[in-house]
VOGU-3710 file (C-alpha; in Angstrom, 3 decimals, decimal comma):
1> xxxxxxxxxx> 0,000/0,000/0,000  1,341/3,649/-0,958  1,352/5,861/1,903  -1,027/8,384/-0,114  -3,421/6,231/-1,634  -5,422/4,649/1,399  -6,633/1,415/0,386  -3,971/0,955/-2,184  -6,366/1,722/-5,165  -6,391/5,523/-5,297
11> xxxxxxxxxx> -4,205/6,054/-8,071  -5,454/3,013/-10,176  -9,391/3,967/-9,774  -8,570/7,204/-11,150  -6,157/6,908/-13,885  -8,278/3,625/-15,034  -11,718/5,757/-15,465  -10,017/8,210/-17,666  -10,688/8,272/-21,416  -7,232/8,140/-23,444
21> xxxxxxxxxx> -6,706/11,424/-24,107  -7,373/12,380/-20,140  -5,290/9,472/-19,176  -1,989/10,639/-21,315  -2,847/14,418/-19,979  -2,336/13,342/-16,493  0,636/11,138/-17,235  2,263/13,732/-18,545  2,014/15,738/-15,655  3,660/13,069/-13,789
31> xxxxxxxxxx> 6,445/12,846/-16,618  7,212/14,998/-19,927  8,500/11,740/-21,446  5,747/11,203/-24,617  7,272/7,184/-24,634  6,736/7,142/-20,670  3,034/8,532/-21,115  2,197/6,291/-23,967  3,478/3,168/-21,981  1,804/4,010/-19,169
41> xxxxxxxxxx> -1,450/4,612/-20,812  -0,836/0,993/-22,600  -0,483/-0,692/-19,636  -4,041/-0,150/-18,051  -6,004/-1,291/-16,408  -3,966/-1,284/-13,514  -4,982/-3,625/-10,499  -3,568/-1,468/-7,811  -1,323/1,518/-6,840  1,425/-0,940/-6,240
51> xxxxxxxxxx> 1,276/-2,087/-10,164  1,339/1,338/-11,308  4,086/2,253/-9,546  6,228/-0,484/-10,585  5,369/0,229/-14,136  6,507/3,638/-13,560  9,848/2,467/-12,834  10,216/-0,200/-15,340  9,056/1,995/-18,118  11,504/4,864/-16,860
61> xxxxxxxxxx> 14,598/2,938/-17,000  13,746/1,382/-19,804  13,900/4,891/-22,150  16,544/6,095/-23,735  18,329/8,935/-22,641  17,000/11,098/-25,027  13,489/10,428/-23,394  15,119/11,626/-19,915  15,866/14,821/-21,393  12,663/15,098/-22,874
71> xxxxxxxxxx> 11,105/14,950/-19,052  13,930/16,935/-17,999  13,056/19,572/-19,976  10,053/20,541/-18,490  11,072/21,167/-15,305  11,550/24,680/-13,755  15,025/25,626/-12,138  15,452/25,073/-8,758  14,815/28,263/-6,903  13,305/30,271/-10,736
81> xxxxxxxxxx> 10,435/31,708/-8,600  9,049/33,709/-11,975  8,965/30,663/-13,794  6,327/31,170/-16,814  7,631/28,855/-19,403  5,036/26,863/-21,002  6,172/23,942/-20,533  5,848/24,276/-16,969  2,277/25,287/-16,980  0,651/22,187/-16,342
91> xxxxxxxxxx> 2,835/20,938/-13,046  3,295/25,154/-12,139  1,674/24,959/-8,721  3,176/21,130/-8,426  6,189/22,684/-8,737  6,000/25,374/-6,639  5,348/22,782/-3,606  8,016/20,107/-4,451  10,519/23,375/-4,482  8,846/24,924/-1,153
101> xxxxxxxxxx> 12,027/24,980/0,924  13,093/27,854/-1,594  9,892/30,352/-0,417  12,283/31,338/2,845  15,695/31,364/1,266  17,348/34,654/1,221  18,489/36,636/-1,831  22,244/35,348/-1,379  21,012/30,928/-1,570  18,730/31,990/-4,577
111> xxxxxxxxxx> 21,537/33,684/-6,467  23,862/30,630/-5,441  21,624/28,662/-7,105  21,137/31,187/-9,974  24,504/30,702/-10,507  24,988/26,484/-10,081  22,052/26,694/-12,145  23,313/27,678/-15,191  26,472/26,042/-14,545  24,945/22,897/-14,403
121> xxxxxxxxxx> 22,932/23,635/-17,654  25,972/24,584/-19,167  27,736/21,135/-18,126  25,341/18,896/-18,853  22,990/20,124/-21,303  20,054/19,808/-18,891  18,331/21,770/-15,962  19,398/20,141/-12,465  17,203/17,663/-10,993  16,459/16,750/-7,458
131> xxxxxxxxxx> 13,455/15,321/-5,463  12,743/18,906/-3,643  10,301/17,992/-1,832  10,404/18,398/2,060  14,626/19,704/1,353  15,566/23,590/2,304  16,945/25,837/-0,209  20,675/25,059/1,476  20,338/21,065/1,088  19,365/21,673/-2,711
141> xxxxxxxxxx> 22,427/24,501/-3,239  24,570/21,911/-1,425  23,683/18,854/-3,786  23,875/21,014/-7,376  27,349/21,572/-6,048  28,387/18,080/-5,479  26,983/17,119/-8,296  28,845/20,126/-10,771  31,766/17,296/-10,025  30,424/14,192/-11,383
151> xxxxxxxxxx> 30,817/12,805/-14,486  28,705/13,667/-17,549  27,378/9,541/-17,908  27,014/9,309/-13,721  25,256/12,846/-13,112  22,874/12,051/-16,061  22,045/8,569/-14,110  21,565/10,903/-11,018  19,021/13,195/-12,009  17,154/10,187/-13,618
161> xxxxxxxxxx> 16,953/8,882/-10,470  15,644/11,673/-8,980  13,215/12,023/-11,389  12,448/8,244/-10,876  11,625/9,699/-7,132  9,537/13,096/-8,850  7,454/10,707/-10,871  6,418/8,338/-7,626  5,271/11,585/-5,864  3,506/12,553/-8,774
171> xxxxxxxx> 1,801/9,786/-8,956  0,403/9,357/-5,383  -0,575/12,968/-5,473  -2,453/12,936/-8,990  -5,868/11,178/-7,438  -5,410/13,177/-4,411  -4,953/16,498/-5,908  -5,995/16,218/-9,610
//
């Protein structure tokens, strides 16, 4: 049983009475990957919360890195408070909560991260990932700057992962908060 789902059937009553098109709209909230969101919506029905999490996972790691990017992509920076890039618009106030430990950080952590942001970007081609949720603004600053070290093939493994993580949460909180 998922710790947001109650009986264990949350996620899988709601995602199963979808039509198609609804279905792949709320997948994609959950993950920007258009392979990820069309192999989830192939896989229904779904018998529980359990089974839809597991095929979360399998079909993550089982796309290609371009895919990754793809659901990288439309992700906000860590800390952009003015973020109004469209491809943001559909997870904005998701977002917003997953990245609440920035709301209190003073003007000196968000230009730290300003800063590793682009750096990252620069590096690695891709906006820096990390499961935000319940983390303060310092814990994020902290882990963009370990990660600025690894290498290119390892760091793109790491933010996958954390996406992995973003995509769980999603998940669990789609038949809650819809």
């Amino acid at each position: 049983m998922t710790r947001a789902t109650g009986d264990g059937k949350r996620i899988a009553r709601y995602l199963n009475a979808l039509s198609e098109p609804e279905v792949q709209a709320q997948l994609h909230r959950c993950c920007a990957s258009h392979r990820w969101v069309k192999a989830m919506a192939a896989g229904r029905p779904y018998d529980d919360d359990g089974a839809i999490l597991a095929a979360a996972d399998r079909s993550w790691w089982a796309l290609a890195p371009d895919d990754w990017r793809e659901a990288f992509a439309a992700h906000p920076r860590i800390g952009d408070r003015g973020a109004t890039d469209p491809r943001h618009a559909s997870t904005r106030d998701w977002s917003r909560a997953e990245q609440a430990g920035t709301a209190a950080a003073d003007a000196a952590t968000l230009a730290a991260l300003a800063d590793g942001n682009r750096m990252y970007e620069e590096r690695f081609g891709h906006v820096f990932l990390i499961a935000a949720a319940g983390r303060t603004a310092q814990e994020m600053l902290a882990a963009l700057r370990r990660r600025l070290h690894n290498d290119p093939a390892v760091e793109l493994r790491e933010a996958a992962a954390a996406h992995a993580t973003i995509i769980r949460l999603r998940l669990e909180r789609l038949a809650v908060h819809p």
